[in-house]
N, C-alpha and C positions, 0 to 999 in steps of 0.2 A: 525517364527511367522507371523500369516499375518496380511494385511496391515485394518483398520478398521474406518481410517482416512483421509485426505488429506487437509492439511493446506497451504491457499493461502494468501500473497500478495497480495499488492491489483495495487498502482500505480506502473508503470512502469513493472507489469503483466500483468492484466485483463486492466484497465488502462493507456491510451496512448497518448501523445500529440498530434493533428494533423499533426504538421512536427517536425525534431528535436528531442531533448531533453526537459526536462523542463525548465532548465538552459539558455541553449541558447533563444529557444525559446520567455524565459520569457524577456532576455536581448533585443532582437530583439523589441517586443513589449512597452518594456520601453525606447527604443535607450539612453540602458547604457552598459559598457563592462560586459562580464561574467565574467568576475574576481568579480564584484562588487557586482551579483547577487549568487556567489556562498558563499562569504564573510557574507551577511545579512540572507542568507540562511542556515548558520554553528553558528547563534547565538544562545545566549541563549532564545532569545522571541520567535526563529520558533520553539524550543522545549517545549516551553510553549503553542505556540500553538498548537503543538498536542495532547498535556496532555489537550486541553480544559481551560488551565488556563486562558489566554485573546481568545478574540472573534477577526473576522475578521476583524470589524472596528480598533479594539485598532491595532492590529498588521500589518494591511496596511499605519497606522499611522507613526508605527515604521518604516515599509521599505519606506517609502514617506520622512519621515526623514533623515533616514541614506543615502538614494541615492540623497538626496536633490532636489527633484524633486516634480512640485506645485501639490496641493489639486485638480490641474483636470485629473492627472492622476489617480487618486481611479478609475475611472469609467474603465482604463484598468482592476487591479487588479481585480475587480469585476468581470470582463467577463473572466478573464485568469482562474479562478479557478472552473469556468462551463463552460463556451463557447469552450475554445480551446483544451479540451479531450471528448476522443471517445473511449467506452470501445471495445475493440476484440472481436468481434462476434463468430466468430473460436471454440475460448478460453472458450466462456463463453456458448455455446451450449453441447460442452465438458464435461465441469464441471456440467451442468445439466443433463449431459447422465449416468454421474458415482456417481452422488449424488441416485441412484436406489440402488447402493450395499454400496457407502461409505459414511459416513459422510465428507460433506463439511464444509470447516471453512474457514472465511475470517479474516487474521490475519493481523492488519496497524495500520500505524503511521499517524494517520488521524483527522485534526481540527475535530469541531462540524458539521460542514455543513454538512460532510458526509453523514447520518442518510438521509436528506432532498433527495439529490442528487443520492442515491440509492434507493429510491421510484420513483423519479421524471425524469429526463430527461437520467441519464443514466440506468434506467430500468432495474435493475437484483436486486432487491426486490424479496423474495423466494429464492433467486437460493441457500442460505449457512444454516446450518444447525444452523450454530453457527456465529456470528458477534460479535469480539474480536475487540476494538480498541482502541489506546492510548487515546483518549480524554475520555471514560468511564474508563476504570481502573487505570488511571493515571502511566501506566509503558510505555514503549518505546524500542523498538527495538534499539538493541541487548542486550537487558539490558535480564540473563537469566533468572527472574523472572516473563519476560513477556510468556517467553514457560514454564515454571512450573507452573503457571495460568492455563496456554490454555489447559494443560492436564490435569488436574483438575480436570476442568470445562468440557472436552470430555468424561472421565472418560478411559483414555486410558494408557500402558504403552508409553513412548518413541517409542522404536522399533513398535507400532503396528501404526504411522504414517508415514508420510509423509510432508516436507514441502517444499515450492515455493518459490525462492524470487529472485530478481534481482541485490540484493545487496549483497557482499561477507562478509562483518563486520555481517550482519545478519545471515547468510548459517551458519558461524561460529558461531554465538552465540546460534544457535540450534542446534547446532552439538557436544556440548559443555556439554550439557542436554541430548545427547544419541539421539536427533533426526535425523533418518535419513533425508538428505535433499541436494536438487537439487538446481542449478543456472539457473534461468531463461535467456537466450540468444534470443530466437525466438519461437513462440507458435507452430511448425511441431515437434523442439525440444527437447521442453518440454512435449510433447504428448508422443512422441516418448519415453522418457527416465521414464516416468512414464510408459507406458505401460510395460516395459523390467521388472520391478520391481511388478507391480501388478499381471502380467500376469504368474509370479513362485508364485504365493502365494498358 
C-alpha cells in the first residue's frame, strides 16, 4: 500500500538545542545537576504543560520551586524555550520538497507557545499539512490515542503512513496502532531511511 502520509516530531527532530541535549543543556544554563533537571522534567506539571493545562509562567514557577532557585532566574527559562533552539534547515527544506506528493503532519508534545513560535522566530509556518499537538487535543505521546486522532483527522489507514520521532516509548506507541515508523538518529538518516520506503511505493 502506498505511503500518502508522513508524520513528524517536532523537538529533538526538526527541532534542536544549540549544543547538547535539552537536559543537559538546560542544567548548564541553570548551574543545577541533570539529575535534577531530568527529575522536574518527568513530573506531572511538565505533562500538564503539554496538554496546555498550566501556562509557562505557572509552570516555570514550579521548576523555580522544586530546583529552589530565585525569581531571577525566570528570565533564563524564558530565553531557554526560544533562544537556545534552531530548527534543521536540511530537515525542514526536505519536508517542504515532499510535502508536493505527501501529506505532512507535525505530530508533539508541545506547551501553548508553540503556535507563536512557528510563525515567528523559528519560521516553518506552511511547511505541515496538518499541526497535531498536545496542548490542543489534550492527549500525549505515546498515549495510542494520540495516533488514532492523527489518522483520523489525515483520513488515512495505518499502513498508508509513516512516522518520525526520536524517542523509542513513542516509535512504539505508533507501532502499536499498525504505524509504520522510524527512529530519528541524524537528519542524512532519516532521509535516507525514508527514501528506501517511499521510493518502493
Amino acid at each position: 500500500m502506498s505511503t500518502k502520509a508522513i508524520i513528524w516530531d517536532f523537538a529533538g527532530v526538526l527541532l534542536h538545542t544549540v549544543k547538547g541535549d535539552f537536559n543537559s543543556l538546560l542544567a548548564e544554563r541553570l548551574g543545577v545537576p541533570i539529575e535534577e533537571i531530568v527529575r522536574v522534567f518527568s513530573t506531572d506539571e511538565n505533562t500538564q504543560w503539554d496538554l496546555g493545562e498550566i501556562d509557562d509562567h505557572d509552570f516555570f514557577t514550579f521548576v523555580l520551586k522544586e530546583l529552589q532557585l530565585p525569581e531571577e532566574k525566570r528570565a533564563i527559562l524564558d530565553r531557554f524555550v526560544l533562544k537556545d533552539f534552531y530548527v534543521q534547515a536540511e530537515l525542514l527544506e526536505y519536508i517542504r520538497g515532499i510535502r508536493k506528493t505527501y501529506m505532512t503532519v507535525l505530530l508533539t508534545n508541545f506547551p501553548t507557545h508553540l503556535h507563536d513560535f512557528l510563525k515567528t522566530d523559528w519560521h516553518i509556518d506552511n511547511t505541515f499539512d496538518h499541526l497535531i499537538a498536545s496542548c490542543d487535543i489534550k492527549l500525549i505521546k505515546p498515549d495510542e490515542r494520540i495516533y488514532r486522532y492523527t489518522l483520523e483527522k489525515l483520513g488515512c489507514l495505518a499502513e498508508e503512513t509513516i512516522f518520525i520521532d526520536d524517542r523509542e516509548m513513542n516509535i512504539k506507541g505508533a507501532q502499536a496502532v499498525g504505524i509504520p515508523s522510524l527512529l530519528y538518529r541524524n537528519t542524512p538518516q532519516i532521509i535516507a531511511d525514508i527514501q528506501k520506503i517511499i521510493g518502493s511505493d
